[in-house]
Backbone as numpy.savetxt, mean C-alpha at the origin, in Angstrom:
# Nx Ny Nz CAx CAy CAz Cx Cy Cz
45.57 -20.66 -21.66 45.73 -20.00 -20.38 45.07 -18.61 -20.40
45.19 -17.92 -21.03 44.59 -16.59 -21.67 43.75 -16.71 -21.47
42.74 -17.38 -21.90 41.36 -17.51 -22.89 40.45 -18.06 -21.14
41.23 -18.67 -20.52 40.72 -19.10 -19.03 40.65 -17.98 -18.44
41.34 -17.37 -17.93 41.59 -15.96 -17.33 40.59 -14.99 -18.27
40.57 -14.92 -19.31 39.58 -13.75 -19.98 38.16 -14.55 -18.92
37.85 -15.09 -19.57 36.48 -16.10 -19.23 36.15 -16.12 -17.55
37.38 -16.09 -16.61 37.25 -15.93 -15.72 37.21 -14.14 -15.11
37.50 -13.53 -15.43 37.14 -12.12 -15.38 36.15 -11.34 -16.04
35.56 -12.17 -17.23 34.37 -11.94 -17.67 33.14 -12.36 -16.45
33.36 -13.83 -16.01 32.46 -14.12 -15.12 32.33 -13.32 -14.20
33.53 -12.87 -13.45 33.37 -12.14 -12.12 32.87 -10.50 -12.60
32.85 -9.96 -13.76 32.49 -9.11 -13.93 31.08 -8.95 -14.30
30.57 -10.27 -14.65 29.21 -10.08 -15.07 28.12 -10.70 -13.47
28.96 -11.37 -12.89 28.62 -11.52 -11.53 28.28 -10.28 -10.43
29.53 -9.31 -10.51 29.50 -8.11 -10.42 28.10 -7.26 -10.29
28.45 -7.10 -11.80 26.91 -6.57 -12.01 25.62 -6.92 -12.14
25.17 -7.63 -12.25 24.36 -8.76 -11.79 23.81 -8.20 -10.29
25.09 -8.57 -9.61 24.21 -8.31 -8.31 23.98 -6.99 -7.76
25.06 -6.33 -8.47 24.60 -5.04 -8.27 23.36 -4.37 -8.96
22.86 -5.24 -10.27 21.50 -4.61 -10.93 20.44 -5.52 -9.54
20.78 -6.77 -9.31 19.82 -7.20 -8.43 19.35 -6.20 -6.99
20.37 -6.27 -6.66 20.63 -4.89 -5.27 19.70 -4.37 -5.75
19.82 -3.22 -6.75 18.94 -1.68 -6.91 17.34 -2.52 -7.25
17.09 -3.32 -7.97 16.06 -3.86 -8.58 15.31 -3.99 -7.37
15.78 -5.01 -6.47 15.11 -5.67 -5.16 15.01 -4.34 -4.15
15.70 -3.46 -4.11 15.61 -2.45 -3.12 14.13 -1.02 -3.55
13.45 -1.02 -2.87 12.28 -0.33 -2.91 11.95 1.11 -2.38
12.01 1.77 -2.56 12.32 3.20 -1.72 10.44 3.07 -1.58
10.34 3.37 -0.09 8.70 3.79 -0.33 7.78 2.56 -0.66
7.87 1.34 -0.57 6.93 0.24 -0.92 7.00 -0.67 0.44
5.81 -1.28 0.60 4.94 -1.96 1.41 5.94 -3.44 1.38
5.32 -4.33 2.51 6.16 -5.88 2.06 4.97 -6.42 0.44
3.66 -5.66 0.21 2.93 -6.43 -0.63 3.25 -5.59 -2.16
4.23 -4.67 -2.09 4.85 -4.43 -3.33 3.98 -2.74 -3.07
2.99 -2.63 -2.70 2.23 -1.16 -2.75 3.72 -0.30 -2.07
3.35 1.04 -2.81 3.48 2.39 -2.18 3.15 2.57 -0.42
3.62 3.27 0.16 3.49 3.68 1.54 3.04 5.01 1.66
2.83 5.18 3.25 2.15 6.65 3.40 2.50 6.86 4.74
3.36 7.96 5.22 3.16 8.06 7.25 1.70 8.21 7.25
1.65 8.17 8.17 -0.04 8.35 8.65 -0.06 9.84 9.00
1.00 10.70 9.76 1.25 11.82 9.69 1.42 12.56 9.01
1.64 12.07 7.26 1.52 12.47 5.87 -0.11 12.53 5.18
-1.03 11.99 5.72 -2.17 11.74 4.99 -2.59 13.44 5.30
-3.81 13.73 4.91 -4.82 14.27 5.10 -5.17 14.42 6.20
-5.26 15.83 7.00 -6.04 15.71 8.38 -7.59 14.73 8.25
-8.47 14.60 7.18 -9.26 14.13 7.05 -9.54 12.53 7.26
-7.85 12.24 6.53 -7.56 10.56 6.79 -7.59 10.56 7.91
-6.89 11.66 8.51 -6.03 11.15 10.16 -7.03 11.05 10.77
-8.29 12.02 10.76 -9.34 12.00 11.92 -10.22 10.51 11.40
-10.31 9.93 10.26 -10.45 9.11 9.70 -10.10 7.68 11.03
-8.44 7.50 10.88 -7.98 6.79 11.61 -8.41 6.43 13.03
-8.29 8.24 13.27 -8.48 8.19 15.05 -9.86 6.96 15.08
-11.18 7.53 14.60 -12.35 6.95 14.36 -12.38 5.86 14.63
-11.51 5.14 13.25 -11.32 3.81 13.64 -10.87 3.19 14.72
-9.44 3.67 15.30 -9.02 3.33 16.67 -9.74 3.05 17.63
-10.90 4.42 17.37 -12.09 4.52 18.71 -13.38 2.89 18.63
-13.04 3.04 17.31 -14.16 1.94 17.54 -15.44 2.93 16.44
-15.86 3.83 16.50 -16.98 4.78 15.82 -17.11 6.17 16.93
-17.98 6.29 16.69 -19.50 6.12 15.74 -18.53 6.89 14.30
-19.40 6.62 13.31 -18.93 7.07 12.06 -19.90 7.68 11.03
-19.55 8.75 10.54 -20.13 9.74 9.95 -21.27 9.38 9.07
-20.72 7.86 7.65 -21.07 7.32 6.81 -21.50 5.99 7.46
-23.25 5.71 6.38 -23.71 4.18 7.10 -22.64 3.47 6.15
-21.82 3.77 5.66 -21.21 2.65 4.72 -19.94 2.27 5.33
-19.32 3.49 6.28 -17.87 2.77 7.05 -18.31 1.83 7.53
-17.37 0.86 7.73 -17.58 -0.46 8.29 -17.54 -1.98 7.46
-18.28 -1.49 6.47 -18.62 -2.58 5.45 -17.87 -2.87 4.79
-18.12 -4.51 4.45 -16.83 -5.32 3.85 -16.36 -4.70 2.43
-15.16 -4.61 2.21 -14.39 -4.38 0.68 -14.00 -5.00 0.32
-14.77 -5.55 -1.25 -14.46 -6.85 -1.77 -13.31 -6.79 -2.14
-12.58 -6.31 -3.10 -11.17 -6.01 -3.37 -11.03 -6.47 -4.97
-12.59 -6.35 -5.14 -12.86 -6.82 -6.90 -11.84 -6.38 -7.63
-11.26 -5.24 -7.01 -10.23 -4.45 -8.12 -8.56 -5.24 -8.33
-8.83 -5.80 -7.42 -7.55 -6.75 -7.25 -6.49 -6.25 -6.53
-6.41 -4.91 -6.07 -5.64 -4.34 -5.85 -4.60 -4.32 -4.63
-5.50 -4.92 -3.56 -5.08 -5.32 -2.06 -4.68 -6.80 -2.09
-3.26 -7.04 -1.13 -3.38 -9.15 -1.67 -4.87 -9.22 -1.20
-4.63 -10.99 -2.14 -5.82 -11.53 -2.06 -6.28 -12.32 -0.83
-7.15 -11.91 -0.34 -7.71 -12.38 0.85 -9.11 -12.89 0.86
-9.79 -14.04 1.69 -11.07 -14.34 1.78 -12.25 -13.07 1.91
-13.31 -13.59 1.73 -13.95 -12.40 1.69 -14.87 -11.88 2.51
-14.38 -11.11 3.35 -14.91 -10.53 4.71 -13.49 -9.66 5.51
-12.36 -10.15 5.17 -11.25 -9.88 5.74 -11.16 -7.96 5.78
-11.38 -7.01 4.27 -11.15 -5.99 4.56 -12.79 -5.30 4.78
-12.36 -3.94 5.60 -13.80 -3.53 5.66 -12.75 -1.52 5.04
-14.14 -1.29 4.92 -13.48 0.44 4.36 -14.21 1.31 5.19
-13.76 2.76 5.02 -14.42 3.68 5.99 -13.94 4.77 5.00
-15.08 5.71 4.75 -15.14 6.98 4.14 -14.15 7.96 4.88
-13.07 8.48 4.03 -12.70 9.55 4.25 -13.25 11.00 3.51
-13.64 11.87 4.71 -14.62 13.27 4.09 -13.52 13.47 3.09
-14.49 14.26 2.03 -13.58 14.95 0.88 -14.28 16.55 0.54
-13.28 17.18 1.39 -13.66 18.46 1.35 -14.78 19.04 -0.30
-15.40 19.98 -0.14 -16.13 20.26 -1.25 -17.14 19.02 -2.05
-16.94 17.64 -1.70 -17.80 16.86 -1.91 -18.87 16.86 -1.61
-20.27 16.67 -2.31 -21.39 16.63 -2.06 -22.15 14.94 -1.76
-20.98 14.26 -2.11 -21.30 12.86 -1.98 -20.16 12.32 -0.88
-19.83 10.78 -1.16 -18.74 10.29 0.04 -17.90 10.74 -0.75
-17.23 11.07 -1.81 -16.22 11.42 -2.37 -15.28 10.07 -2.68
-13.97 10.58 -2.89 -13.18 9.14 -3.64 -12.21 8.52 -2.73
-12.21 8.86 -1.63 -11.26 8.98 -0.36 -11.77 7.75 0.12
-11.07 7.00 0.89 -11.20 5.33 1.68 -9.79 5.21 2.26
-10.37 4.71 3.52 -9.24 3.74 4.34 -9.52 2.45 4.31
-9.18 2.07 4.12 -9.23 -0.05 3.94 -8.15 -0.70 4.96
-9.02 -1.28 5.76 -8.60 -1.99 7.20 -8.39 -3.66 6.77
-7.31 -4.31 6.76 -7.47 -5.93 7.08 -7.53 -6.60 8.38
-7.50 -7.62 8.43 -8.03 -7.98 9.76 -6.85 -8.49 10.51
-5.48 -8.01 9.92 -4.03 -8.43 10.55 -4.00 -6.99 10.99
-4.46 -5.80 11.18 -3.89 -5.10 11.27 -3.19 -3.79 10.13
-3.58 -4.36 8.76 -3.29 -3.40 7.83 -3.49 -2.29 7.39
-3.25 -1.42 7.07 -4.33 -0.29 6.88 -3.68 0.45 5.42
-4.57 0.77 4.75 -4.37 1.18 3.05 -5.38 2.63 2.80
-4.80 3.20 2.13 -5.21 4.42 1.78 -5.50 4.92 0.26
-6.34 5.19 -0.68 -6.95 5.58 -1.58 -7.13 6.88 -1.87
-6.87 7.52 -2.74 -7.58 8.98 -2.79 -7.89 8.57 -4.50
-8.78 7.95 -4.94 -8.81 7.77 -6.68 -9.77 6.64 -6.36
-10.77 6.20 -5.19 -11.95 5.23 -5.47 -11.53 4.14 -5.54
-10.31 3.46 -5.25 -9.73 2.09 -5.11 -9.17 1.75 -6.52
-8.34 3.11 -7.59 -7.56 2.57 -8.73 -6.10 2.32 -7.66
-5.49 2.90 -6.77 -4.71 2.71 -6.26 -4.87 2.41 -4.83
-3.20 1.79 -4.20 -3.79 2.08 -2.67 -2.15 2.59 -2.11
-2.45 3.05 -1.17 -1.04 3.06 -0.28 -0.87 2.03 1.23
0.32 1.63 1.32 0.25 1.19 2.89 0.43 2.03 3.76
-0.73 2.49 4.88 -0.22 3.25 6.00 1.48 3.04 6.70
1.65 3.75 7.34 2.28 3.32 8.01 2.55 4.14 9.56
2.36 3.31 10.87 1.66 3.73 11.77 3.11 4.08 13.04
């Protein structure tokens, strides 16, 4: 009888916690539904933001390279067919080139943010 009752309060205690390690584990402060980091859009860079507007507008755009497809060789964005994302240069103050700055657009509507040349990304959020 003992030995049932231990066994049974062991269970509910390891049940317990369990779901309470599951809780904190599964809960994400700051992450995307694709597991990335987030960003307000009101948090970026005035540079991103005027970045954005751009896009909204449709162009014209600073760089012949906004626009063009981003393969996503890096793996970093889910995986999607290939044409789906396109990128657009964000200016990088004191840069003499496009600098390391990118917005990366999918074609649902996504929008991802870079400041490191596509080692990372963030999810906007609009």
């Amino acid at each position: 009888m003992l030995l049932r009752f231990v066994s049974r309060v062991l269970l509910c205690v390891l049940v317990l916690v369990g779901g309470v390690a599951g809780c904190s584990s599964d809960h994400r402060t700051n992450a995307s539904a694709s597991g990335l980091a987030t960003v307000k859009a009101a948090d970026l860079p005035a540079e991103a933001r005027k970045t954005l507007a751009l896009i909204d507008k449709g162009g014209p755009y600073p760089y012949s390279r906004d626009g063009v497809v981003f393969g996503n060789f890096e793996g970093r964005l889910p995986k999607e067919k290939r044409g789906y994302y396109h990128e657009y240069t964000v200016r990088t103050p004191g840069s003499r080139d496009r600098g390391a700055r990118r917005i990366v657009t999918g074609q649902d509507g996504e929008i991802y943010y870079t400041d490191d040349h596509y080692d990372s990304f963030r999810t906007v959020l609009r």
